[in-house]
C-alpha positions as CSV (number, residue, x, y, z in Angstrom):
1,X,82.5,115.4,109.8
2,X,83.8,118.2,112.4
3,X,81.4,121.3,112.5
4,X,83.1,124.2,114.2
5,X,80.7,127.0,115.9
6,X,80.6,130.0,117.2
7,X,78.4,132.2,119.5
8,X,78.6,135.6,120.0
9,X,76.0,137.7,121.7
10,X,74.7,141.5,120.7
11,X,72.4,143.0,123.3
12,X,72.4,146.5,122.0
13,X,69.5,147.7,122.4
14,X,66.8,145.9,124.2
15,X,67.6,141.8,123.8
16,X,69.2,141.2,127.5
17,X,65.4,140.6,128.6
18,X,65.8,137.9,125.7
19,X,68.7,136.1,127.1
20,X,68.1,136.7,131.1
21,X,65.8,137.5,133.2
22,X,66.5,141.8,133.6
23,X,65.1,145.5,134.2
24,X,66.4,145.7,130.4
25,X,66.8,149.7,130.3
26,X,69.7,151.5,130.3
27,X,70.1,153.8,133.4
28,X,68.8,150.7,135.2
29,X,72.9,149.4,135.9
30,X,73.8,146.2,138.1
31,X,76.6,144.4,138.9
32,X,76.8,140.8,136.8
33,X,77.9,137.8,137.7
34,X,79.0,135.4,134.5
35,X,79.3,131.3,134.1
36,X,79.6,129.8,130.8
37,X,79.3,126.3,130.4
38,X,81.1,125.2,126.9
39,X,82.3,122.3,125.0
40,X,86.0,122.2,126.6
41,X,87.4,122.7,123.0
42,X,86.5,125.9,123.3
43,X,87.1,129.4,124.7
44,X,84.7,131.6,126.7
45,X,84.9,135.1,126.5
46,X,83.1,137.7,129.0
47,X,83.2,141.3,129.7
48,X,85.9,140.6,132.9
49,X,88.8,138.5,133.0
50,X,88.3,134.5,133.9
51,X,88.3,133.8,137.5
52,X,88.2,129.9,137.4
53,X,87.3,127.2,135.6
54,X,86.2,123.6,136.3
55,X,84.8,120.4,134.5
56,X,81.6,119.0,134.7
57,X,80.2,115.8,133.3
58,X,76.2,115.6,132.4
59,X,74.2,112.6,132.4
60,X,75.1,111.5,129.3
61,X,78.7,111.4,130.4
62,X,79.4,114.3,128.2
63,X,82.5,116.4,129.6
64,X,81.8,119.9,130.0
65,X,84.1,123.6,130.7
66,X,82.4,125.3,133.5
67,X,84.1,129.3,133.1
68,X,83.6,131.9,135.7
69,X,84.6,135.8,135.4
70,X,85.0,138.5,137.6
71,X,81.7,140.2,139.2
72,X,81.5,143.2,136.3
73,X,81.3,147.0,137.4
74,X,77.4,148.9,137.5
75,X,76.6,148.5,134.0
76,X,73.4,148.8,131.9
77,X,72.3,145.3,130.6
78,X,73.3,146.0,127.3
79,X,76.9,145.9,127.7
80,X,76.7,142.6,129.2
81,X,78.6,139.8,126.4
82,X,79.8,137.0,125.8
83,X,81.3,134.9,123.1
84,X,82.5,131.1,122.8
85,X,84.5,130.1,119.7
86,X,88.0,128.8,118.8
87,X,90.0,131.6,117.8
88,X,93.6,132.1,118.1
89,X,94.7,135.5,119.4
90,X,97.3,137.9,119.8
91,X,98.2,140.5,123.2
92,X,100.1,143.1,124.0
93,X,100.1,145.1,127.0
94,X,99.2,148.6,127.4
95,X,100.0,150.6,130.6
96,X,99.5,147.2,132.5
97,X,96.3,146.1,131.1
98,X,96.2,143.0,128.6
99,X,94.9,143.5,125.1
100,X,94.0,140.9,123.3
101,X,92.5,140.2,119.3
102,X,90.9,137.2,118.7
103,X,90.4,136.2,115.2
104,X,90.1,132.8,112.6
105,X,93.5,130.7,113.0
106,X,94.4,131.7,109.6
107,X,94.0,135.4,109.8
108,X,96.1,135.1,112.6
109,X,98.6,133.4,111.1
110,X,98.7,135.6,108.3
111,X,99.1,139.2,110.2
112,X,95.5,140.3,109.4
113,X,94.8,141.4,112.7
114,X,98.3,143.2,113.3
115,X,97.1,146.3,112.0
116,X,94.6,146.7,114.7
117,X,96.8,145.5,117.4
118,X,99.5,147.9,117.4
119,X,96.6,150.6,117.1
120,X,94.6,149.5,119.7
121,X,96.8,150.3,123.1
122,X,97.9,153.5,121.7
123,X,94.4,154.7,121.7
124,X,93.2,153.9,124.7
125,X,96.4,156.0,126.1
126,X,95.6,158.8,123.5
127,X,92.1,158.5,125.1
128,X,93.4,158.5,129.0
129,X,95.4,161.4,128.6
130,X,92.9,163.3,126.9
131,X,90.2,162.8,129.6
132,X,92.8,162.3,132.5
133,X,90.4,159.3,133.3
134,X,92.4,155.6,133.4
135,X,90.4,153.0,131.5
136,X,88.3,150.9,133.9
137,X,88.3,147.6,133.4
138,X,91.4,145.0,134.0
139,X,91.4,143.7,130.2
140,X,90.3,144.3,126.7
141,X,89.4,141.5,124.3
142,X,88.5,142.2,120.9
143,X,87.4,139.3,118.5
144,X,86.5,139.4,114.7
145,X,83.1,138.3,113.6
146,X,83.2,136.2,110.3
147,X,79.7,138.2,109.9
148,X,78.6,141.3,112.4
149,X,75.3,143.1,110.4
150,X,76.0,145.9,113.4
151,X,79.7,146.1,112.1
152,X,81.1,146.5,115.5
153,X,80.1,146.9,118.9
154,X,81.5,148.4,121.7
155,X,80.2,146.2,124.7
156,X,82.8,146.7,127.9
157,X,85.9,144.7,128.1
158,X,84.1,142.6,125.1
159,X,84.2,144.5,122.0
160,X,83.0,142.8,118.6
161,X,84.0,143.7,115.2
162,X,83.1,142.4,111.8
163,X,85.8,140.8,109.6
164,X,86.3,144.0,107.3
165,X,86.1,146.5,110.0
166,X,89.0,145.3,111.9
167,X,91.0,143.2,109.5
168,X,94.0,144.1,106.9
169,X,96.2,142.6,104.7
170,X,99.8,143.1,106.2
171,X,100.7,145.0,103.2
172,X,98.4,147.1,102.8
173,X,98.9,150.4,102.0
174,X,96.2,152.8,101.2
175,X,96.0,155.3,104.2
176,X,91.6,154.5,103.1
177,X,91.3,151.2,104.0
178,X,93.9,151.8,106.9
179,X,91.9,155.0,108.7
180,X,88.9,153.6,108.1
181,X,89.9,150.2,110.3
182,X,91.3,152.8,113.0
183,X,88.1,155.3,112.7
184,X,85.8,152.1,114.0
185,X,88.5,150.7,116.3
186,X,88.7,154.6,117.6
187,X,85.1,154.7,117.7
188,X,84.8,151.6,120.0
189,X,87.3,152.6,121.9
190,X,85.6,156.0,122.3
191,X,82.1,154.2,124.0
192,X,84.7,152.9,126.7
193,X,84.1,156.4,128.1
194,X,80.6,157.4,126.8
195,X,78.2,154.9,126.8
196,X,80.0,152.4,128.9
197,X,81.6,154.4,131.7
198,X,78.8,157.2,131.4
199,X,75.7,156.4,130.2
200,X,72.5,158.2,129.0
201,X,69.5,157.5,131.0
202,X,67.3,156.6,127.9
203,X,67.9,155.6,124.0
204,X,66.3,159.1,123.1
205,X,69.3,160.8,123.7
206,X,71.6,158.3,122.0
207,X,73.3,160.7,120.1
208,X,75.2,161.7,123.2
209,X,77.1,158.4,123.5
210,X,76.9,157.8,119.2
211,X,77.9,161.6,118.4
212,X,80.5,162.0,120.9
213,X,82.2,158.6,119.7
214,X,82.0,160.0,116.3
215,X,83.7,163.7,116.9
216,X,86.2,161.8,118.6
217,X,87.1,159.2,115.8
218,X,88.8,162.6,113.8
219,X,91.2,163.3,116.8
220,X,92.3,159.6,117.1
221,X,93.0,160.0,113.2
222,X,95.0,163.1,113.0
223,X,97.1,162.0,116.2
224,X,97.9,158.9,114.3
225,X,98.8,160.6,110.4
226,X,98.9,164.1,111.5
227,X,99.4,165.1,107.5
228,X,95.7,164.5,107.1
229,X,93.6,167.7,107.0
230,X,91.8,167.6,110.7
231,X,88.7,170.0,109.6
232,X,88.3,169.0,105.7
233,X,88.5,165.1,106.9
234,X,85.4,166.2,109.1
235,X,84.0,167.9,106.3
236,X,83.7,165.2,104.0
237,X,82.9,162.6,106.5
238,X,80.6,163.7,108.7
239,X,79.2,167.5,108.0
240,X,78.6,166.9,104.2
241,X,76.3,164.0,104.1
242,X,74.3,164.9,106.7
243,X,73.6,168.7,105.6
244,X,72.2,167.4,102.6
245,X,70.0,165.0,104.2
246,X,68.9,167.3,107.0
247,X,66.4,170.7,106.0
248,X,63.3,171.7,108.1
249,X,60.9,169.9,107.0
250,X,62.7,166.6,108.3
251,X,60.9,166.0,111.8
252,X,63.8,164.2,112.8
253,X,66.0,165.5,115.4
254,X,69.0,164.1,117.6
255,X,66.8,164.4,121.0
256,X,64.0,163.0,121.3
257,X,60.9,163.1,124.1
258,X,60.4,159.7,125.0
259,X,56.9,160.0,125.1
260,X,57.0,160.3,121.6
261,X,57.9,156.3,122.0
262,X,55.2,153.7,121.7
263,X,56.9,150.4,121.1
264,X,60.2,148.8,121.4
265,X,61.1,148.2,117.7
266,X,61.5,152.6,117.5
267,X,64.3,152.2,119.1
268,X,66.4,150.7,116.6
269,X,65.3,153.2,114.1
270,X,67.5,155.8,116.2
271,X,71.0,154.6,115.1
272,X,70.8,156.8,112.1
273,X,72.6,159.1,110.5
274,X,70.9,162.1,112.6
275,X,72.6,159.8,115.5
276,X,76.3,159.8,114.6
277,X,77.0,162.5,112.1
278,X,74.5,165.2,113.3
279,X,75.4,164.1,116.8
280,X,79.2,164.6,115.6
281,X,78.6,168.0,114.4
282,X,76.6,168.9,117.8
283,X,79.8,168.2,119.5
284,X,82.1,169.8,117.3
285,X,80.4,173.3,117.4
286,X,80.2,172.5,121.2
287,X,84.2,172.3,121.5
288,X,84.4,175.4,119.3
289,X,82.1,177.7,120.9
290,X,83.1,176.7,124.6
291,X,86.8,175.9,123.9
292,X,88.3,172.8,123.8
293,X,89.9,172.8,127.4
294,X,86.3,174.0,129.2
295,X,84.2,171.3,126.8
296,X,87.0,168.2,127.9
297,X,86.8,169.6,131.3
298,X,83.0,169.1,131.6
299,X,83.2,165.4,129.7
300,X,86.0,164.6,132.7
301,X,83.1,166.4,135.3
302,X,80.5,163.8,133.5
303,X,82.9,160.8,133.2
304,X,83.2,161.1,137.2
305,X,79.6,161.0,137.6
306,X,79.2,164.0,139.6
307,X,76.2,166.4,138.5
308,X,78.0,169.0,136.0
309,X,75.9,172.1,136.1
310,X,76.8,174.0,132.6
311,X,75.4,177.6,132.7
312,X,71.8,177.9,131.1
313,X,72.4,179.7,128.5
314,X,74.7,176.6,126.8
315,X,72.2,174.4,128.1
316,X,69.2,176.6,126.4
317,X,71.9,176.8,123.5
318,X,72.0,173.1,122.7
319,X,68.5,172.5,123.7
320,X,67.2,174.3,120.7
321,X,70.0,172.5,118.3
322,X,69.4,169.1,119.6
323,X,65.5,169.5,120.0
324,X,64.5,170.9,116.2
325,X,65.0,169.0,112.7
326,X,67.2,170.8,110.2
327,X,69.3,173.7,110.2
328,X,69.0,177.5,110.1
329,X,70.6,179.6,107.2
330,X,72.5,182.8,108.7
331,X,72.3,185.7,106.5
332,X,75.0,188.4,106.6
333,X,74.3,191.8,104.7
334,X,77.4,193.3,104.8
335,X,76.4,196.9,103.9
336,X,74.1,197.2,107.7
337,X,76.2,194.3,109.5
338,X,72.8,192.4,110.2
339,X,72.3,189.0,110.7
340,X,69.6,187.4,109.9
341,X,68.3,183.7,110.7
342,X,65.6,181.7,109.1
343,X,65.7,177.8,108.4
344,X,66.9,176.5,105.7
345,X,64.0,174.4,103.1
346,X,64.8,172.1,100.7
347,X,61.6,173.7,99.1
348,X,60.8,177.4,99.7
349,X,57.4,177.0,101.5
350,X,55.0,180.1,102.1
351,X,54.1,179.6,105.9
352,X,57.0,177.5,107.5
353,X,55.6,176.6,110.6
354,X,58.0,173.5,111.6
355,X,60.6,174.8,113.5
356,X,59.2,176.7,116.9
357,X,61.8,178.5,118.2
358,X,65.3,180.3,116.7
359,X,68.5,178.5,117.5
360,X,71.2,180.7,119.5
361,X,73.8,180.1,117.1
362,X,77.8,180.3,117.9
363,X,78.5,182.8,114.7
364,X,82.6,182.8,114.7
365,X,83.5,184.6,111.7
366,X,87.1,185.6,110.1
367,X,87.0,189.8,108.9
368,X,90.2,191.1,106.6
369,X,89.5,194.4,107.9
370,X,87.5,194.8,111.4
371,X,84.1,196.4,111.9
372,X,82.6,197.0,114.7
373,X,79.2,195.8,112.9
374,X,80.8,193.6,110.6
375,X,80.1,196.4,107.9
376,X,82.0,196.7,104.9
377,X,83.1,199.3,102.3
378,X,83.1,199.4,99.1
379,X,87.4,199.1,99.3
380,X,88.7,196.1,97.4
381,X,90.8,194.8,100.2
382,X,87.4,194.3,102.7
383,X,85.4,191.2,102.9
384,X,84.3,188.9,105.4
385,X,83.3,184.5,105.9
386,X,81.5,183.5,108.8
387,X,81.5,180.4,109.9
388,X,85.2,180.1,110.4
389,X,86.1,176.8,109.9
390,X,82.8,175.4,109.4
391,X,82.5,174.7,113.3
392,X,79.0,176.2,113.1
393,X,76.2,173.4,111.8
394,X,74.5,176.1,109.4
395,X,74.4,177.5,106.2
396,X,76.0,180.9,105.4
397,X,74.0,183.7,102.8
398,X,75.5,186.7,101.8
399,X,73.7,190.0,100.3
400,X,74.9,190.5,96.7
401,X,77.9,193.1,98.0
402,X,78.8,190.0,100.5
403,X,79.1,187.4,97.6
404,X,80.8,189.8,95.2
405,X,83.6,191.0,97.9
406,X,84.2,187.0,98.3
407,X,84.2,186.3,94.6
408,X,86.9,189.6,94.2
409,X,89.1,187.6,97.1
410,X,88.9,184.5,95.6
411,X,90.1,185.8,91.8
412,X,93.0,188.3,94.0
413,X,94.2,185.4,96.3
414,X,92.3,182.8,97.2
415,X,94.7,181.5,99.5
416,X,93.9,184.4,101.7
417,X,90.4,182.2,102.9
418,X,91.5,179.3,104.4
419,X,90.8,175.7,102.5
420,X,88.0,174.4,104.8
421,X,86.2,177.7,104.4
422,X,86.8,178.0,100.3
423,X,85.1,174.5,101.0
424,X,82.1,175.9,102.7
425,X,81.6,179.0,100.5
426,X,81.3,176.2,97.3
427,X,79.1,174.0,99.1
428,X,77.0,176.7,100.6
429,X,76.8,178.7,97.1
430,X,76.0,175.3,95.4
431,X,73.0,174.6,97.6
432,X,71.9,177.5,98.3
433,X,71.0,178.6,94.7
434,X,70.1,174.9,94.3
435,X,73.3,174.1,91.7
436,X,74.0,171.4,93.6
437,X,73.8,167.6,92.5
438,X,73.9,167.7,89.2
439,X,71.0,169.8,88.3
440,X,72.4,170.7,84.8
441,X,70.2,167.8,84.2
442,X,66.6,167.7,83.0
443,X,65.7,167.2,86.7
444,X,67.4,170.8,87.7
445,X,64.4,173.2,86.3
446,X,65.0,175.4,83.0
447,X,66.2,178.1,84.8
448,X,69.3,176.3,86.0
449,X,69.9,175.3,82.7
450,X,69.1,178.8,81.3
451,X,71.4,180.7,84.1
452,X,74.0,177.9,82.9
453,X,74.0,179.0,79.2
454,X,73.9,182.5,80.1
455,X,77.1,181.9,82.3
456,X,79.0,180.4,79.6
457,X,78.2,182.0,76.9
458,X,79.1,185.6,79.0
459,X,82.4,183.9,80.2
460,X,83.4,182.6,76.5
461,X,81.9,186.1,74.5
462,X,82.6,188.6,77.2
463,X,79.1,189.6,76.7
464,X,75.8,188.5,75.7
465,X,75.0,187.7,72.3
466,X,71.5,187.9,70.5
467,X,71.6,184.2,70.3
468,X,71.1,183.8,73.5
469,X,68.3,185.8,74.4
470,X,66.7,183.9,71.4
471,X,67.5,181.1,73.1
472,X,66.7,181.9,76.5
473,X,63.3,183.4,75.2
474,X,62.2,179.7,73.6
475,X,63.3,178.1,76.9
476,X,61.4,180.7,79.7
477,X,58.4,181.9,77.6
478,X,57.1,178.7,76.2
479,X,54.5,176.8,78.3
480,X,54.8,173.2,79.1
481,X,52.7,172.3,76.0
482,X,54.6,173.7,73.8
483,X,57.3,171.9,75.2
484,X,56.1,168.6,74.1
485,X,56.3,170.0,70.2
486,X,59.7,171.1,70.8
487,X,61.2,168.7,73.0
488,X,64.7,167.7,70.8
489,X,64.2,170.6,68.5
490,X,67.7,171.8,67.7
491,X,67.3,175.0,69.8
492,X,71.3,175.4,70.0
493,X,74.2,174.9,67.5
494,X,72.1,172.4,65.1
495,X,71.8,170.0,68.0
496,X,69.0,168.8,70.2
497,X,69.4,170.2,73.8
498,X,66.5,168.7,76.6
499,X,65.0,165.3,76.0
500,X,62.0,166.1,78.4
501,X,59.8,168.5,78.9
502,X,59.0,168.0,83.2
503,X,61.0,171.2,84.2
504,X,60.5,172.4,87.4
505,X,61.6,175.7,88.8
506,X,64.3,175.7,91.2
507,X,63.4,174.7,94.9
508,X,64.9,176.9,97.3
509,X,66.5,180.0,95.3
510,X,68.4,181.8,98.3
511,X,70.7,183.0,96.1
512,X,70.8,183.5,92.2
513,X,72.5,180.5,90.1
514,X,74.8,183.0,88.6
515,X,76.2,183.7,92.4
516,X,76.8,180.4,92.5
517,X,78.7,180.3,89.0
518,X,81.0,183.4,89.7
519,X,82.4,181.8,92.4
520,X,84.0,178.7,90.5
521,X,85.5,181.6,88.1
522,X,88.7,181.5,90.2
523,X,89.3,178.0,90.0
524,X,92.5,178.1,87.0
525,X,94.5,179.8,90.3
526,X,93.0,176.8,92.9
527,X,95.7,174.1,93.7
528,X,93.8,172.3,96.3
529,X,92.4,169.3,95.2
530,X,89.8,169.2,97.9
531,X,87.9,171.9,96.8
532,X,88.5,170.8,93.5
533,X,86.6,168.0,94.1
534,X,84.2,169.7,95.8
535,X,83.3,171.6,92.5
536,X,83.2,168.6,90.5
537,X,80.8,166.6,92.5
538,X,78.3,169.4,92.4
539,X,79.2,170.2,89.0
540,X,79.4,167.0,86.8
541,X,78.0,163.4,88.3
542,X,76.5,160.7,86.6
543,X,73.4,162.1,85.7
544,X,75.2,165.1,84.3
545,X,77.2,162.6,82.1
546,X,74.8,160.6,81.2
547,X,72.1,163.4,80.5
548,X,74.3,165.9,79.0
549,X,76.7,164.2,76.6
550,X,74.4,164.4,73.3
551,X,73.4,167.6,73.6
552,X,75.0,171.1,73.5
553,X,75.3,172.1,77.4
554,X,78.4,169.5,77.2
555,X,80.6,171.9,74.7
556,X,79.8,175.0,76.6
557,X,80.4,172.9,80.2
558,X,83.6,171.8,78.4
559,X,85.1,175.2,77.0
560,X,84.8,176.7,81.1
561,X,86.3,174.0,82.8
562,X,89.3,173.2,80.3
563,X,89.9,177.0,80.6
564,X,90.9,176.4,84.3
565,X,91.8,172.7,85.1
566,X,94.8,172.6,82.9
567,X,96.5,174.0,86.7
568,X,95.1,171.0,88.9
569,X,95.7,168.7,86.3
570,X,99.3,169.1,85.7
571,X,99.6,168.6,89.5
572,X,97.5,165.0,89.3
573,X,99.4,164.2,86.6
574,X,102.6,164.7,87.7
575,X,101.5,162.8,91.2
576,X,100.1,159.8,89.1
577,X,103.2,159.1,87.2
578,X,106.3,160.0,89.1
579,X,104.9,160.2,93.1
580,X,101.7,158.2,93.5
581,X,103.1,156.8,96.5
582,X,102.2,160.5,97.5
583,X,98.9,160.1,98.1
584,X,99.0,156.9,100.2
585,X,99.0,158.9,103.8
586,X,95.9,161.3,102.4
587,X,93.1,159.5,101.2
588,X,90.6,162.6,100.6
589,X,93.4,163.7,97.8
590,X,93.5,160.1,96.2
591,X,90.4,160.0,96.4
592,X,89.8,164.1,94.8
593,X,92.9,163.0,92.2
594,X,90.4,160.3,91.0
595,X,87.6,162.5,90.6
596,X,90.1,164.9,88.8
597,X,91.3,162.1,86.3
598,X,87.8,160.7,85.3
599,X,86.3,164.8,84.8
600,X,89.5,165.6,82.8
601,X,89.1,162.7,80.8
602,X,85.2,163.1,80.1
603,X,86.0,166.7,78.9
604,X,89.0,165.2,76.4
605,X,91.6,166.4,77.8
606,X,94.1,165.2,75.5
607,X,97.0,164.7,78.6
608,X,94.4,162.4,80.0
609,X,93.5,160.5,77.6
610,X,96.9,159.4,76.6
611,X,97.7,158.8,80.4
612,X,94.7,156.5,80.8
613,X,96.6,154.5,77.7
614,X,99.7,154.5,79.1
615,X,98.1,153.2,82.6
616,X,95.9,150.2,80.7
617,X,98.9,149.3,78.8
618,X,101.3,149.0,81.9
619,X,98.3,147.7,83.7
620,X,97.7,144.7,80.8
621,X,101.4,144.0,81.0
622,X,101.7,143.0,84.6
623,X,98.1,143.2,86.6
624,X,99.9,142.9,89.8
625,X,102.4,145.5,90.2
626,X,100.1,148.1,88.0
């Protein structure tokens, strides 16, 4: 029976010392100096190109392949890899340096690795011209893992994927699956420069070479499908996860003092989303603040290893960004033109005491009419954002003139606030008055669901009727004991409403629910999917649906939002049966046009439901072209 092997090493981030004997740290760099001795029906991979090879026979007459490489620039030990296996592969060459994918025979064979081939050279060009710095090494290999639980790694002149991170079916289509082979190719790539070429002089401040990777993935991806939205792609992949996962009372933060270290197994813990997305954003509001010729200027000072002296005050800027969990909350009121700043808890606390010091924040801010003080008048036509384009890694608050002037813009023409920034003022409205993620629910606290009832039942009447202060009475005045007799009590038109009685007040309440509500009024005149989506997510997800569907928040939820979708869904609907194609070269829309089609659908929209039909029929008919 033939058994066919393959090794591959990962040193990242402290298992050199397990292979060789090493100073196993990474500003400690050497030179290295690589032999492999393999079964001769095999190929040996290194970090440099192969500078011999011989035989040798042992003392059981066993033939062996003795491979040498080139001596390897000053590198930290973690770089250092190799890989024997045997792979076919495919080149090409890009500005005189050899590329080559290594990958199973039959992926080979079959054009899985094509994809990634004809991507690869152009970003390292896109890369070089960018930085003005050549890569450094002679070659690039790249070879597919069967399985990689680190997904890829960017080790120099020796980069390792897994399978589904680098390989495509040839006919493939969906722009997804496509970006999200190039975003970890261009992320790779990316560590060529920082990590490899540069590197930080401990893992505490591994969100330098991880972040900077990251905020560099979206440029690679807009210079190859430029359609794609640059700002709302970063949006949705980077800045929204991590905002809702970072808040002040997380003690984790992006630098870290190494003494804060005690053994070697923390180290691992640091490639986390803090790491790469929160890194990301650290970059991004860099670039903005500084401009984007000054901040590549100072990566190309750093890539040439000279000391870059950046003037204190950026230093002392990023310091207390990089240094601190969480995020601050910038407060505008409009009528005096004062800012004010205060970290943002997930849970209002009494005596916050975890963050130390104010962060200097970039504020960049768009004005209809300018102020000197950013004040604004009671005139129609005046209101202001900050946060222009969402550059700034912070949440925005208005006073209550603030948030009505951007309500009266939205209604007027909301097309006058750019997309990224009707994105923002959702999210930021959501949150802020705790609306966010579904907490419609039981879960949410009675006086979401109570500001929910009162906002419908205003929107549908046009004022409020007695039946809802009857209402709202029961639900705000009766104690949790209470609670337990009239859990299920039909308390709204003849049907039961909560299944529970575990409310709990709202957690953060920087802004009133109904704020939050008035801004979604709008949405009948809003024909970008995106913030569409945006809406839904907080809106309706699968606790909503699964909480809310027997009890009589779902008519009132249903009357509003049929009252303005009607708009957006015409335009999915026309997309899904005549121009689907459409959406193959923007995946955020597929993927909004989805969330569109299933919310339609749950509210009975009768369009929907018949085009759901007509999809299963065509799709029961012929499974593969459906």
């Amino acid at each position: 029976m033939y058994f066919r092997g393959l090794i591959a090493s990962q040193m990242e981030a402290t298992f050199a010392r397990t292979v060789f004997p090493c100073f196993d740290e990474p500003a400690l760099k050497a030179t290295f100096n690589i032999t492999i001795i393999h079964h001769p029906g095999y190929t040996a991979l290194s970090n440099m190109p192969q500078l011999g090879q011989s035989e040798r026979i042992d003392v059981n007459g066993s033939r062996w392949m003795v491979t040498t490489f080139y001596t390897t620039p000053r590198m930290p030990t973690y770089l250092v890899a190799l890989a024997i296996c045997d792979f076919d592969h495919v080149s090409r060459t890009e500005r005189g340096k050899e590329i080559r994918i290594w990958a199973r025979k039959d992926a080979i064979a079959n054009g899985n690795v094509d994809f990634a081939m004809n991507a690869t050279g152009p970003i390292f060009s896109f890369l070089e011209d960018l930085f003005n710095i050549s890569y450094s090494l002679p070659k690039t290999d790249i070879i597919a893992l069967p399985h990689f639980d680190n997904r890829a790694m960017e080790n120099w002149g020796l980069l390792t994927f897994d399978e589904s991170s680098l390989l495509l079916e040839p006919d493939e289509e969906l722009t997804e699956k496509r970006a999200r082979v190039l975003a970890v190719i261009a992320h790779e790539v990316g560590h060529q420069w920082f990590g490899n070429l540069v590197t930080m002089s401990w893992w505490n401040n591994v969100w330098l070479n991880e972040g900077l990777a990251s905020y560099f993935e979206l440029g690679i991806i807009n210079y190859f499908y430029p359609k794609l939205q640059r700002n709302e792609i970063f949006f949705f992949n980077f800045l929204h996860g991590v905002l809702r996962e970072d808040h002040s009372q997380e003690s984790r933060t992006v630098s870290t003092n190494v003494e804060n270290f005690t053994e070697t197994n923390e180290i691992k813990e640091l490639f986390n989303i803090y790491t790469y997305h929160k890194g990301a954003c650290m970059a991004r509001m860099l670039c903005s603040f500084l401009s984007q010729n000054l901040f590549i200027s100072a990566l190309q000072a750093i890539d040439e290893q000279n000391i870059i002296h950046l003037p204190t005050t950026v230093k002392s800027i990023m310091d207390s960004w990089t240094y601190q969990g969480g995020f601050p909350v910038i407060t505008l009121n409009v009528s005096t033109g004062v800012v004010k700043q205060e970290p943002f808890y997930l849970e209002k606390t009494k005596n916050p005491t975890l963050v130390s010091h104010k962060r200097v924040s970039a504020i960049v801010y768009v004005i209809r009419v300018v102020f000197p003080e950013m004040q604004l008048s009671d005139s129609d036509s005046d209101w202001l954002t900050l946060n222009f384009n969402m550059t700034g890694y912070y949440r925005v608050n208005y006073d209550e003139l603030g948030w009505k002037k951007l309500n009266q813009q939205l209604e007027k023409d909301p097309k006058a606030i750019p997309v990224i920034n009707r994105l923002q003022l959702l999210n930021d409205a959501f949150v802020l008055s705790d609306l966010s993620c579904g907490c419609l629910n039981d879960s949410g606290g009675y006086k979401s669901l109570a500001a929910f009832v009162k906002f419908c039942v205003t929107d549908m009447l046009g004022h409020l009727s007695p039946f809802y202060f009857a209402w709202s009475y029961i639900l705000l005045k009766l104690d949790i004991e209470k609670w337990s007799r009239y859990g299920k009590r039909d308390l709204l038109a003849g049907q039961g409403f909560l299944s529970v009685c575990f409310f709990k007040p709202n957690r953060n309440n920087y802004i009133e629910i109904e704020t939050a509500l008035d801004l979604t009024k709008y949405l009948a005149e809003e024909d970008e999917i995106l913030v569409w989506f945006e809406v839904l997510v907080n809106l309706i997800n699968r606790d909503v649906i699964s909480d809310v569907n027997n009890y009589a928040i779902y008519p009132l939820l249903k009357k509003y939002l049929l009252k303005r979708i009607n708009s957006i869904w015409n335009t999915c609907s026309t997309l899904i049966r005549k121009n689907v194609a459409a959406l193959q070269d923007n995946y955020l829309a597929l993927l909004s046009v989805e969330k569109v089609f299933e919310t339609a659908c749950w509210l009975g929209l009768e369009d929907c439901l018949q085009l759901s039909k007509e999809l299963f029929r065509k799709w029961m008919a012929d499974p593969e072209t459906a």
